[in-house]
CHARMM internal coordinates of N, CA and C (Angstrom, degrees):
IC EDIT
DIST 1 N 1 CA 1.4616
DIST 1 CA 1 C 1.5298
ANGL 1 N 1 CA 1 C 108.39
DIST 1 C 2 N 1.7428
ANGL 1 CA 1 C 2 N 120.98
DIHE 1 N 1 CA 1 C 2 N 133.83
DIST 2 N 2 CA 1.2757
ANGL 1 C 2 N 2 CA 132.68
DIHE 1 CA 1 C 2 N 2 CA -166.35
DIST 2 CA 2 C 1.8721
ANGL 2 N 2 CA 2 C 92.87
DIHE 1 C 2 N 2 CA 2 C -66.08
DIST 2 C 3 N 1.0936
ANGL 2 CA 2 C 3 N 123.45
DIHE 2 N 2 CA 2 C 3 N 159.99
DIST 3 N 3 CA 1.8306
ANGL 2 C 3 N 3 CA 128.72
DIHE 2 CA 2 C 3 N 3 CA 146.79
DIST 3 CA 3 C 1.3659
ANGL 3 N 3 CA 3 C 111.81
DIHE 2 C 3 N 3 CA 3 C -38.79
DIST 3 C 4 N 1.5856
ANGL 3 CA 3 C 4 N 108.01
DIHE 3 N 3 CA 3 C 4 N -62.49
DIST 4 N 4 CA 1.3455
ANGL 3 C 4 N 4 CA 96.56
DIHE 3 CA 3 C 4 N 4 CA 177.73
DIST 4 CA 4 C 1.8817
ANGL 4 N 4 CA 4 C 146.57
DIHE 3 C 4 N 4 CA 4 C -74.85
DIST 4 C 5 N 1.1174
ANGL 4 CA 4 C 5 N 77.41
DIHE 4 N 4 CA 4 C 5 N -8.75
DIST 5 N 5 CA 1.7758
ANGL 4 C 5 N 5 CA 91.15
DIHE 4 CA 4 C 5 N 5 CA 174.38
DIST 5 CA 5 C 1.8487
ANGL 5 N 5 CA 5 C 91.04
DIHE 4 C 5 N 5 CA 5 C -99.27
DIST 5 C 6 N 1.4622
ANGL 5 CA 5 C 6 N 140.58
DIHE 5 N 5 CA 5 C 6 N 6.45
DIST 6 N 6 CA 1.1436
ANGL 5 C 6 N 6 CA 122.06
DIHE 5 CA 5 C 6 N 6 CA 157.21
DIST 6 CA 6 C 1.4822
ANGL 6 N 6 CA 6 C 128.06
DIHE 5 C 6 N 6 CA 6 C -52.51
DIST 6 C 7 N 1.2576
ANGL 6 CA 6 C 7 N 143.24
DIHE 6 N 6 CA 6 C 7 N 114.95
DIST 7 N 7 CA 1.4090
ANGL 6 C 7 N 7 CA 158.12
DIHE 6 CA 6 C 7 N 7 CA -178.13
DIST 7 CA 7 C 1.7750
ANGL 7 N 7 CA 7 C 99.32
DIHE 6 C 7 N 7 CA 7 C -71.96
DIST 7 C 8 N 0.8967
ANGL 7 CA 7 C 8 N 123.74
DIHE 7 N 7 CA 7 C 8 N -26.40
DIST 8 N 8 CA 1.1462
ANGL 7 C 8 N 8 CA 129.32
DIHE 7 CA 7 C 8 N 8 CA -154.90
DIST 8 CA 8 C 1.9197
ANGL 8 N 8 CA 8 C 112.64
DIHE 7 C 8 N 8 CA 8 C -96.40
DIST 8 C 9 N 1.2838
ANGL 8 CA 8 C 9 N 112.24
DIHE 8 N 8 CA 8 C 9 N -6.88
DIST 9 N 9 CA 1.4786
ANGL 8 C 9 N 9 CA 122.87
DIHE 8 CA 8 C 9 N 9 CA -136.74
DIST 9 CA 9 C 2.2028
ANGL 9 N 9 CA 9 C 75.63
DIHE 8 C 9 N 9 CA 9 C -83.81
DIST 9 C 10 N 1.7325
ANGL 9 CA 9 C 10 N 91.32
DIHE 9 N 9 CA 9 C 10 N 150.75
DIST 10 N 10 CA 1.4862
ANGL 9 C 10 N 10 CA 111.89
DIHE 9 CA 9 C 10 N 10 CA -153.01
DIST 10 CA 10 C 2.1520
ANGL 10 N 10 CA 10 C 103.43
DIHE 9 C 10 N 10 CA 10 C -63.63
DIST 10 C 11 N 1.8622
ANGL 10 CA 10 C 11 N 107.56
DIHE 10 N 10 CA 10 C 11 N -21.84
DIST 11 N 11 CA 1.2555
ANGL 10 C 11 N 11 CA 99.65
DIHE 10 CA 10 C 11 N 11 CA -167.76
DIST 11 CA 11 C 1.3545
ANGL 11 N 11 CA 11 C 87.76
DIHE 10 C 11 N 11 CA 11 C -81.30
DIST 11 C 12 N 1.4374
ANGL 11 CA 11 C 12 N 141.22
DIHE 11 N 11 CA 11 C 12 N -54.00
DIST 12 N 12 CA 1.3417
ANGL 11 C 12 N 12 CA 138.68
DIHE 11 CA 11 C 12 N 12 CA 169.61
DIST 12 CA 12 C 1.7767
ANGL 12 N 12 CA 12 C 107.25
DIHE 11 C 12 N 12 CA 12 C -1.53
DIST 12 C 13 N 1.3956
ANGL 12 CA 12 C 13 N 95.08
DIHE 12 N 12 CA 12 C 13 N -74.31
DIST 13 N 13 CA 1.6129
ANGL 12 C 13 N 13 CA 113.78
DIHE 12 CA 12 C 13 N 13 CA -148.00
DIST 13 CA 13 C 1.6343
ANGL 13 N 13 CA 13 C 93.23
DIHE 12 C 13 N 13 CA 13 C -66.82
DIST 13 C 14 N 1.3681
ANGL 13 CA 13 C 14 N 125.74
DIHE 13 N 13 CA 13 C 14 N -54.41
DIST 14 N 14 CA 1.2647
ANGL 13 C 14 N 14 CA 124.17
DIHE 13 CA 13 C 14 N 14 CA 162.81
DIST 14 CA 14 C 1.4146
ANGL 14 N 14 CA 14 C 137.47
DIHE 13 C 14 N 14 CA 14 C -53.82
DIST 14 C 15 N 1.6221
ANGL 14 CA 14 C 15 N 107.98
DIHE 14 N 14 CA 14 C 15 N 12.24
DIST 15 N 15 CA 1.2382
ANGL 14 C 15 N 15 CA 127.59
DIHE 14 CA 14 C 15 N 15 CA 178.58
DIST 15 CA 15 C 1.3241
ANGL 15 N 15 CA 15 C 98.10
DIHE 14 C 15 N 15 CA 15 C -105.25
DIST 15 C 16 N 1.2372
ANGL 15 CA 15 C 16 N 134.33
DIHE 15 N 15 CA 15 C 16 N -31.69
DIST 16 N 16 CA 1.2215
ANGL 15 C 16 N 16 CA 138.83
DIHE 15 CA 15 C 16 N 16 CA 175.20
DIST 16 CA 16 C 1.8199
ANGL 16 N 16 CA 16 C 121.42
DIHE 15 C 16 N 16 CA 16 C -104.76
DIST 16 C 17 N 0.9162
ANGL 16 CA 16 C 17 N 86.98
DIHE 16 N 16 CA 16 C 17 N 47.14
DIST 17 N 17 CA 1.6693
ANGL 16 C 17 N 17 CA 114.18
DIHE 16 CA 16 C 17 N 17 CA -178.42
DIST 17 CA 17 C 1.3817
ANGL 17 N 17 CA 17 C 114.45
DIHE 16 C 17 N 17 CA 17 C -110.63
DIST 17 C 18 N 1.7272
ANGL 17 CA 17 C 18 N 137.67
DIHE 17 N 17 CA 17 C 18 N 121.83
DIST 18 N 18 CA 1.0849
ANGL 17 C 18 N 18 CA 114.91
DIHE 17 CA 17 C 18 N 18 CA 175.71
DIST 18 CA 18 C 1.3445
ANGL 18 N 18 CA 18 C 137.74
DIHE 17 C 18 N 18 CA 18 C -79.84
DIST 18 C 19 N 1.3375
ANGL 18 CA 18 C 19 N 144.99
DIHE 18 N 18 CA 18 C 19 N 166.29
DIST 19 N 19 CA 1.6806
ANGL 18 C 19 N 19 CA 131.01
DIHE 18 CA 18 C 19 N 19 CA -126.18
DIST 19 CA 19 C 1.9846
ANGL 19 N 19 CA 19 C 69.40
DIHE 18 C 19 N 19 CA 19 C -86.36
DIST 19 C 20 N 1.1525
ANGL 19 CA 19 C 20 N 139.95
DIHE 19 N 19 CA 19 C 20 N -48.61
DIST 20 N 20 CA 1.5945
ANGL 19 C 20 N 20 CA 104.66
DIHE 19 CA 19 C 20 N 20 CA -178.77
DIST 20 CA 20 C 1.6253
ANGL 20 N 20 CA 20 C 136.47
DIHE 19 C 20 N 20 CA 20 C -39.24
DIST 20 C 21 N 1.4240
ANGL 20 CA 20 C 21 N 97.67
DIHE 20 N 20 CA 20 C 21 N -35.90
DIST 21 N 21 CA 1.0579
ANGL 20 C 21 N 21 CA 91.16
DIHE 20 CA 20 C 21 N 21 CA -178.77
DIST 21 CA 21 C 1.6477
ANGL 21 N 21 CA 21 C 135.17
DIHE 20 C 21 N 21 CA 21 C -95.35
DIST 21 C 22 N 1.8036
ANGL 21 CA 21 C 22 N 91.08
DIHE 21 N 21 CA 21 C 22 N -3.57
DIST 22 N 22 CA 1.3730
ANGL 21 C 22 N 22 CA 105.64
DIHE 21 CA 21 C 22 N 22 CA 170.48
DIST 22 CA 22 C 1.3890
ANGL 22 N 22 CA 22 C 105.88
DIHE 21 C 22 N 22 CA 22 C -70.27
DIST 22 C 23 N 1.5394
ANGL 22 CA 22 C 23 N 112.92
DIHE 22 N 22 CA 22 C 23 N -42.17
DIST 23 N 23 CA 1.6416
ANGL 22 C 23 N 23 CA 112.64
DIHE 22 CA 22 C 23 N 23 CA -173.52
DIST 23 CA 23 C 1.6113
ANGL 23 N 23 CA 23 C 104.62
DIHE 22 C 23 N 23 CA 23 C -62.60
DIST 23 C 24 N 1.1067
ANGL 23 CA 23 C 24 N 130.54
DIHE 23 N 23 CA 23 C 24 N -28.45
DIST 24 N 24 CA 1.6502
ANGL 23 C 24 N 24 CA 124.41
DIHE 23 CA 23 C 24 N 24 CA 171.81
DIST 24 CA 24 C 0.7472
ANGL 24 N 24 CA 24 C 120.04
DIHE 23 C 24 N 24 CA 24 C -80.95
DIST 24 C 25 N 1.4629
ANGL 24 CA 24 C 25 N 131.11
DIHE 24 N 24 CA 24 C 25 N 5.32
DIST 25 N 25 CA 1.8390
ANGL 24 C 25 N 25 CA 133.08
DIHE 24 CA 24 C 25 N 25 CA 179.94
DIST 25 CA 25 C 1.1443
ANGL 25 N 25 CA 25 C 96.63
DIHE 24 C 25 N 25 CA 25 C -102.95
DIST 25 C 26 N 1.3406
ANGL 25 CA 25 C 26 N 124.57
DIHE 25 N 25 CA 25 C 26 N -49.90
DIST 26 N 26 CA 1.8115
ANGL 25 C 26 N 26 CA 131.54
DIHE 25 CA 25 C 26 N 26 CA 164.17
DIST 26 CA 26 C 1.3868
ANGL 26 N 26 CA 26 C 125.36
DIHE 25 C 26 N 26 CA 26 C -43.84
DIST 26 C 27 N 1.3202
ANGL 26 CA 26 C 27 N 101.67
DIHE 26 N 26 CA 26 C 27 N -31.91
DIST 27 N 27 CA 1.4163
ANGL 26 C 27 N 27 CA 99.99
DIHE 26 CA 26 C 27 N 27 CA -172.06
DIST 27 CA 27 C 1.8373
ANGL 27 N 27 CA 27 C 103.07
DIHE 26 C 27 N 27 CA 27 C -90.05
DIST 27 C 28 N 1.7154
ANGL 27 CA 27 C 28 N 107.32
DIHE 27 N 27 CA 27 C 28 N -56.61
DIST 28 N 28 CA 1.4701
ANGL 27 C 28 N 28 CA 108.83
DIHE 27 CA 27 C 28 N 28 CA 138.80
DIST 28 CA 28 C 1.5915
ANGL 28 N 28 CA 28 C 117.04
DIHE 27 C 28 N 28 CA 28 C 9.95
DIST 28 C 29 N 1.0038
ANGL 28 CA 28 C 29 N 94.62
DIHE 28 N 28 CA 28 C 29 N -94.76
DIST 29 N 29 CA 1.4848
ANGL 28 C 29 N 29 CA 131.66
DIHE 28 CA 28 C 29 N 29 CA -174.82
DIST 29 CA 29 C 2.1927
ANGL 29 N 29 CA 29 C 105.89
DIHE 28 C 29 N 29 CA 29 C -28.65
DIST 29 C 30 N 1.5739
ANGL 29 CA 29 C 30 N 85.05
DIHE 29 N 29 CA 29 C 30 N -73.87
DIST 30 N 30 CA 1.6820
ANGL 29 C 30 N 30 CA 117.06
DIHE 29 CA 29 C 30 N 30 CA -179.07
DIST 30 CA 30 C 1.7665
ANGL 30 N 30 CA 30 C 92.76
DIHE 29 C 30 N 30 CA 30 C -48.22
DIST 30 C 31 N 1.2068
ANGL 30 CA 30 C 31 N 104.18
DIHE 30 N 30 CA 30 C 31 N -55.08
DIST 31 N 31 CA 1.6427
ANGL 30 C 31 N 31 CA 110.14
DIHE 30 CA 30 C 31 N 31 CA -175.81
DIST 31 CA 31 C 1.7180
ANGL 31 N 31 CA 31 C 121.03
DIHE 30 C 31 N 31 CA 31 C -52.73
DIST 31 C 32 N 1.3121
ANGL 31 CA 31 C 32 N 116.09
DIHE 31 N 31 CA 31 C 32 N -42.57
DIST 32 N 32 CA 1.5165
ANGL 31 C 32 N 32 CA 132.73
DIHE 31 CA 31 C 32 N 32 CA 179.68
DIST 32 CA 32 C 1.5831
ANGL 32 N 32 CA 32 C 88.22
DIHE 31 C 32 N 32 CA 32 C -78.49
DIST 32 C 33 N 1.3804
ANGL 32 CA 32 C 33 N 151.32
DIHE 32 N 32 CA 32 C 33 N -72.47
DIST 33 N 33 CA 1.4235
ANGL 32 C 33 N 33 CA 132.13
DIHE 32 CA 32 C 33 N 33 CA 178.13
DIST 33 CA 33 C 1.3247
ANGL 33 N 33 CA 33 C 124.91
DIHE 32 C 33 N 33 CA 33 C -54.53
DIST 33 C 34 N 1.6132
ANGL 33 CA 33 C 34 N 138.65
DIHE 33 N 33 CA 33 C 34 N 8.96
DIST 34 N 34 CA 1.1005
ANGL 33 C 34 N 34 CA 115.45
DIHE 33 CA 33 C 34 N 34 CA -170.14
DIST 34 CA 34 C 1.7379
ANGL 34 N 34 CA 34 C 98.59
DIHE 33 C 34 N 34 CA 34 C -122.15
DIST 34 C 35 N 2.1738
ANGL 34 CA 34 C 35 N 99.03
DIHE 34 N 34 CA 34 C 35 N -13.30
DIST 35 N 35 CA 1.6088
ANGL 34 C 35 N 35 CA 118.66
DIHE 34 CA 34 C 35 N 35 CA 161.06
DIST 35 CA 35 C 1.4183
ANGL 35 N 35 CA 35 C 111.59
DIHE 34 C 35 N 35 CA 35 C -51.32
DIST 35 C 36 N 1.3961
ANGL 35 CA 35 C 36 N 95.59
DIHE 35 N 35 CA 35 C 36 N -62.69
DIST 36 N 36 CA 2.2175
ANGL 35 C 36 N 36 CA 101.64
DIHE 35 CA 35 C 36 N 36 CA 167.61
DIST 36 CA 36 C 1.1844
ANGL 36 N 36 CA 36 C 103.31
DIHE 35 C 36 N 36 CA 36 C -39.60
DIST 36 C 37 N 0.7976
ANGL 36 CA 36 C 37 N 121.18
DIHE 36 N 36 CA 36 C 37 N -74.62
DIST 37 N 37 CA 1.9039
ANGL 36 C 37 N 37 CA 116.60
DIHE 36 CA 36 C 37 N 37 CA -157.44
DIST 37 CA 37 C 1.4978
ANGL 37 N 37 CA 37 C 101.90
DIHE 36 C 37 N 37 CA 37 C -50.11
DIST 37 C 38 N 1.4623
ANGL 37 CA 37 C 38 N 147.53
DIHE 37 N 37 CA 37 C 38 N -65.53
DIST 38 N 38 CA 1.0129
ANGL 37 C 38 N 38 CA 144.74
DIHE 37 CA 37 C 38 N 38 CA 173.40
DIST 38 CA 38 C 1.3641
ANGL 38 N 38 CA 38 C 138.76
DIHE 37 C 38 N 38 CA 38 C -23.60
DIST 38 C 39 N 1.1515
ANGL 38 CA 38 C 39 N 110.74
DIHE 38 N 38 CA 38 C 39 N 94.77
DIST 39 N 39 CA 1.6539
ANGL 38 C 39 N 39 CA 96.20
DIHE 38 CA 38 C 39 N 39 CA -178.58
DIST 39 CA 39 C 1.7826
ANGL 39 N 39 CA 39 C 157.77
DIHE 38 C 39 N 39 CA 39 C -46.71
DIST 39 C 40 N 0.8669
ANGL 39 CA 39 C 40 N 129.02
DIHE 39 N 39 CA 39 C 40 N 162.97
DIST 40 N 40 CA 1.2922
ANGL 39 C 40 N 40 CA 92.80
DIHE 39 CA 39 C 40 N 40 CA -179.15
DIST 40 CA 40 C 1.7006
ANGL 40 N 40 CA 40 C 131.11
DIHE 39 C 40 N 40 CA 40 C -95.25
DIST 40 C 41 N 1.4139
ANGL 40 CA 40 C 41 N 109.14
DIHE 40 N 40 CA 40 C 41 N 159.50
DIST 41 N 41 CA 1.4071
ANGL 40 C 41 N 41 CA 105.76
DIHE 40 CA 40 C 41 N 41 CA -154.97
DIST 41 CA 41 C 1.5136
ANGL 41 N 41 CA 41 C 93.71
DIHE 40 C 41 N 41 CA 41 C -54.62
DIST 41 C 42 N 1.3991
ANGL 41 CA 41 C 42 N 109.26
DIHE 41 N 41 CA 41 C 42 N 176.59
DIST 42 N 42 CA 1.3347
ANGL 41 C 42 N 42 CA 128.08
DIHE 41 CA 41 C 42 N 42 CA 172.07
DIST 42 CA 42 C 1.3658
ANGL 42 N 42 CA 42 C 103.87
DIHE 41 C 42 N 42 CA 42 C -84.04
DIST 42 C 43 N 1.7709
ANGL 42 CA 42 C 43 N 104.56
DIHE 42 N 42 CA 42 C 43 N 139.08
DIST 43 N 43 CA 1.5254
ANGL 42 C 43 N 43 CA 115.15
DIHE 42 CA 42 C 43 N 43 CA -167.07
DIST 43 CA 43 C 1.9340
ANGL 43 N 43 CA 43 C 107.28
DIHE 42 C 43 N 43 CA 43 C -74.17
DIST 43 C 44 N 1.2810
ANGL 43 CA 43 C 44 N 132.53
DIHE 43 N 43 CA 43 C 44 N 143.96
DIST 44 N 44 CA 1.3797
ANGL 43 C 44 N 44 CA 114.81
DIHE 43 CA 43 C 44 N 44 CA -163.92
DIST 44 CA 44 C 1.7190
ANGL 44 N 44 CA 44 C 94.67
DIHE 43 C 44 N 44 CA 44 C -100.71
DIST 44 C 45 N 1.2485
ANGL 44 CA 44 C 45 N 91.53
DIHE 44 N 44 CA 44 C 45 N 145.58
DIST 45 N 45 CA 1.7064
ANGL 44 C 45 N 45 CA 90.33
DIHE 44 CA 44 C 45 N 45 CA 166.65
DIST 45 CA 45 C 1.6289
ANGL 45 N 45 CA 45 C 119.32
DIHE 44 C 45 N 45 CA 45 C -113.82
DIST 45 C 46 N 1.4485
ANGL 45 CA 45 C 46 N 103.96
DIHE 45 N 45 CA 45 C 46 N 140.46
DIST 46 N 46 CA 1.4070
ANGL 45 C 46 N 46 CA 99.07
DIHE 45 CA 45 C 46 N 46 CA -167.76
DIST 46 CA 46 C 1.6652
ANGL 46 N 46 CA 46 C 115.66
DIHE 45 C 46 N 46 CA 46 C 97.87
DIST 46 C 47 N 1.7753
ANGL 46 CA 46 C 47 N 112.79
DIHE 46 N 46 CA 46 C 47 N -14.58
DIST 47 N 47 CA 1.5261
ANGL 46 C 47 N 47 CA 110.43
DIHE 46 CA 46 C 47 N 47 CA 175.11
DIST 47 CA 47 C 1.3710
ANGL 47 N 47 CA 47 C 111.15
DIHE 46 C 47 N 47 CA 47 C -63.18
DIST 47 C 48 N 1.6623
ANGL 47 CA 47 C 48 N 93.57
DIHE 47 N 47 CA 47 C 48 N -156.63
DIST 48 N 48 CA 1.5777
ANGL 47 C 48 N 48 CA 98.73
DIHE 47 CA 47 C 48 N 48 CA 163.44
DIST 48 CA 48 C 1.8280
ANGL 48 N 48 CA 48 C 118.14
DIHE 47 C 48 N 48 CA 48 C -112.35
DIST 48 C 49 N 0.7161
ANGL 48 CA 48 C 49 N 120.92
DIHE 48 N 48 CA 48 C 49 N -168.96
DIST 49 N 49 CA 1.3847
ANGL 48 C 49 N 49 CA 128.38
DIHE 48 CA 48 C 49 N 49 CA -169.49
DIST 49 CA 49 C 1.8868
ANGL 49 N 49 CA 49 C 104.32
DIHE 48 C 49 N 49 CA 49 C -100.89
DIST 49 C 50 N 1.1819
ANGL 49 CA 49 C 50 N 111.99
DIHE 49 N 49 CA 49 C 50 N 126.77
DIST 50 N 50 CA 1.7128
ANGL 49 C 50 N 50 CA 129.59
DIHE 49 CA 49 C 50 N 50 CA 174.50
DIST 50 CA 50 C 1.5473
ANGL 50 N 50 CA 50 C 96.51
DIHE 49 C 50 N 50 CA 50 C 89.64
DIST 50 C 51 N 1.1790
ANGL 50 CA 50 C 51 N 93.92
DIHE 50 N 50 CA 50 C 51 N -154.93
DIST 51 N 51 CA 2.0992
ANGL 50 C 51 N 51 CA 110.30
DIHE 50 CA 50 C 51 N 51 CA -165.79
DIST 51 CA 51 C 1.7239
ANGL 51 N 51 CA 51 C 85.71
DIHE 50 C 51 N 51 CA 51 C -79.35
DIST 51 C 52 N 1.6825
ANGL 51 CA 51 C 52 N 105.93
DIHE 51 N 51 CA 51 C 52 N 156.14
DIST 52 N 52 CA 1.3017
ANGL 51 C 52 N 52 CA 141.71
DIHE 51 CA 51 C 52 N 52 CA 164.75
DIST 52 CA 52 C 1.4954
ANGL 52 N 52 CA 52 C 108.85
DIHE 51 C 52 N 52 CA 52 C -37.38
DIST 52 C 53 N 1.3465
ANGL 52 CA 52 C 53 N 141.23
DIHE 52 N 52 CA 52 C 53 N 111.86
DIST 53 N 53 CA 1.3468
ANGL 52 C 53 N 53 CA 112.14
DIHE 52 CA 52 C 53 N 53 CA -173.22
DIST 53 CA 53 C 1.4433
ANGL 53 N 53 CA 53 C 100.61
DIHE 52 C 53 N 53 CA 53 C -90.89
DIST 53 C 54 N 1.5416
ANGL 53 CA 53 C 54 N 126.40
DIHE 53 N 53 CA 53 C 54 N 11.57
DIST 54 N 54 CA 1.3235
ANGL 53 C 54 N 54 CA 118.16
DIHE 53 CA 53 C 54 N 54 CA -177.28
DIST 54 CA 54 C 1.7471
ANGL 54 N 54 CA 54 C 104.41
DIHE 53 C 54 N 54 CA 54 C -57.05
DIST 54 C 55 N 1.4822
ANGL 54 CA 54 C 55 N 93.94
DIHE 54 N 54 CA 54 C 55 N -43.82
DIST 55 N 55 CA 1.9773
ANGL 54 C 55 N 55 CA 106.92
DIHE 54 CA 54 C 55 N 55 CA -170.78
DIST 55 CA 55 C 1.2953
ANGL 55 N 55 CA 55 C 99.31
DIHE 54 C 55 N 55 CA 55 C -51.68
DIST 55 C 56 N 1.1136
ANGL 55 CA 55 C 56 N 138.47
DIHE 55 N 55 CA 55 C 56 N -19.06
DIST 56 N 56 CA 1.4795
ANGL 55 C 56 N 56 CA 127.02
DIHE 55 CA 55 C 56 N 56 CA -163.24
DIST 56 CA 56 C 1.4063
ANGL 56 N 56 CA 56 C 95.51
DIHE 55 C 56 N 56 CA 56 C -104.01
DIST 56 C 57 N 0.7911
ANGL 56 CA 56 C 57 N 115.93
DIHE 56 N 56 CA 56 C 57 N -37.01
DIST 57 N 57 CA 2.0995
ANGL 56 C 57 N 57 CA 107.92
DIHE 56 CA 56 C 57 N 57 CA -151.47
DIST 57 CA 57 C 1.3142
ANGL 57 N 57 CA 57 C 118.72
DIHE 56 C 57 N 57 CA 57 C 93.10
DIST 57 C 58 N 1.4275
ANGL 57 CA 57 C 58 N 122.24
DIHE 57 N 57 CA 57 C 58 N 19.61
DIST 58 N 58 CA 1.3857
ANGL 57 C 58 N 58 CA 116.42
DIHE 57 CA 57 C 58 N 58 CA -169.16
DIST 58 CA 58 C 1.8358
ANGL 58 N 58 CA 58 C 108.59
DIHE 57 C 58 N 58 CA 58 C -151.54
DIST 58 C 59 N 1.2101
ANGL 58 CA 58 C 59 N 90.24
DIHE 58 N 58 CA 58 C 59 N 99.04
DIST 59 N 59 CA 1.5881
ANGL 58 C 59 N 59 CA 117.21
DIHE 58 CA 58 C 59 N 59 CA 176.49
DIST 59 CA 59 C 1.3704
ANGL 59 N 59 CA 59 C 115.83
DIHE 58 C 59 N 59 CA 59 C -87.66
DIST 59 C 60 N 1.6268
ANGL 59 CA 59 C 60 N 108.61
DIHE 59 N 59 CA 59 C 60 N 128.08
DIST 60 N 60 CA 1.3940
ANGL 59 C 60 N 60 CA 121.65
DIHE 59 CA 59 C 60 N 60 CA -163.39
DIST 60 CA 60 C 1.5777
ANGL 60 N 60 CA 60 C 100.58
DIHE 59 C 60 N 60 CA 60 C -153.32
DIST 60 C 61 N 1.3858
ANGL 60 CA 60 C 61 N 102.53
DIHE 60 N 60 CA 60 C 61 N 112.45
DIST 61 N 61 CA 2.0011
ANGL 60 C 61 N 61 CA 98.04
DIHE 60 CA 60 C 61 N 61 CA 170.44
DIST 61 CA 61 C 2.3954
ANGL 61 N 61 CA 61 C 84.19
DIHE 60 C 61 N 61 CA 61 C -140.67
DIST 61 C 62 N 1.2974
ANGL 61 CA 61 C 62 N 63.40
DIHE 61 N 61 CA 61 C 62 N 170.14
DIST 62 N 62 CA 1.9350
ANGL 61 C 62 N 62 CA 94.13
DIHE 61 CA 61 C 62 N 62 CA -150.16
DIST 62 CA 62 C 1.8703
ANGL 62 N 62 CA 62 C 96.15
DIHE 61 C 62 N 62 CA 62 C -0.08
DIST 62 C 63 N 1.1184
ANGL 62 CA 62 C 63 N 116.69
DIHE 62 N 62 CA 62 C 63 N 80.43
DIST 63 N 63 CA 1.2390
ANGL 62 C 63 N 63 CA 122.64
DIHE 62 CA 62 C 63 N 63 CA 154.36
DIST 63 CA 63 C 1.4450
ANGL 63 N 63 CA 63 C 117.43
DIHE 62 C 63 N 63 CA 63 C 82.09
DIST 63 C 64 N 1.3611
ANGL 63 CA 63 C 64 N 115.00
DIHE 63 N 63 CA 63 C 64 N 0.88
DIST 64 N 64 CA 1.7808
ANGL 63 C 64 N 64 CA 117.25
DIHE 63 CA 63 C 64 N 64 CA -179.27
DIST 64 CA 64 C 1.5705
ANGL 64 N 64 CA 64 C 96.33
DIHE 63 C 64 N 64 CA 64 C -118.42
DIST 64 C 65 N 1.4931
ANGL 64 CA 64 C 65 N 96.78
DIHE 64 N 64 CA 64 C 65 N 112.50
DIST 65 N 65 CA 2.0165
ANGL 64 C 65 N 65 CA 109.85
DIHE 64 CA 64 C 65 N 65 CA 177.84
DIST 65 CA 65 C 1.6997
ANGL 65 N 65 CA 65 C 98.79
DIHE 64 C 65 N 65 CA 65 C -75.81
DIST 65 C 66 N 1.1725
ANGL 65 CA 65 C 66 N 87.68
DIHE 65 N 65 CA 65 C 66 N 141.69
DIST 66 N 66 CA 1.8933
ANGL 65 C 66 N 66 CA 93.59
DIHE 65 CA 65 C 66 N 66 CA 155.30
DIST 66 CA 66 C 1.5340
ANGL 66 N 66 CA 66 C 102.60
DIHE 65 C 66 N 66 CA 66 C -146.42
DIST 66 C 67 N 1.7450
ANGL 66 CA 66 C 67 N 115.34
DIHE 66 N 66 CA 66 C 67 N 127.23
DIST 67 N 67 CA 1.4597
ANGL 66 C 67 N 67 CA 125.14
DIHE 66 CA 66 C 67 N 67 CA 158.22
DIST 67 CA 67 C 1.2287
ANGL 67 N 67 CA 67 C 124.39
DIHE 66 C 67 N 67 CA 67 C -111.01
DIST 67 C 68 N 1.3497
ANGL 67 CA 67 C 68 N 113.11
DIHE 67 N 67 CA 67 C 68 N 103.72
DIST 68 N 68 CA 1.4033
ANGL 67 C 68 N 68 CA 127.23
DIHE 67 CA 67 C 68 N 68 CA -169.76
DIST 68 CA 68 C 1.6604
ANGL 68 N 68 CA 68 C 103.72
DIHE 67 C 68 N 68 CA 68 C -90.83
END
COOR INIT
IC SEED 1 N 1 CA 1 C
IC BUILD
């Protein structure tokens, strides 16, 4: 099937979206460009190494987990 005889193509499908859910793709949308613009945090010295494990729930120092 050519591109243009696609039925499927993304402004289509978002044409048939109801105005809620267009307003959450926009806002969506507004939200992922205003992440770009932001800089990045300041690097910490003295942390630990990878992501926060607070976000997870899962605490780990030299090899003994605890999930509280």
């Amino acid at each position: 099937m050519s591109k243009t005889n696609n039925p499927l193509r993304s402004r289509d499908r978002r044409a048939e979206l109801p105005p809620a859910a267009r307003r959450a793709l926009a806002e969506a949308e507004a939200r992922r460009r205003e992440g770009a613009k932001r800089p990045a945090p300041p690097e910490e010295i003295g942390g630990r190494d990878g992501p926060d494990p607070a976000r997870y729930g899962d605490w780990e120092v030299k090899g003994i987990a605890s999930d509280f």
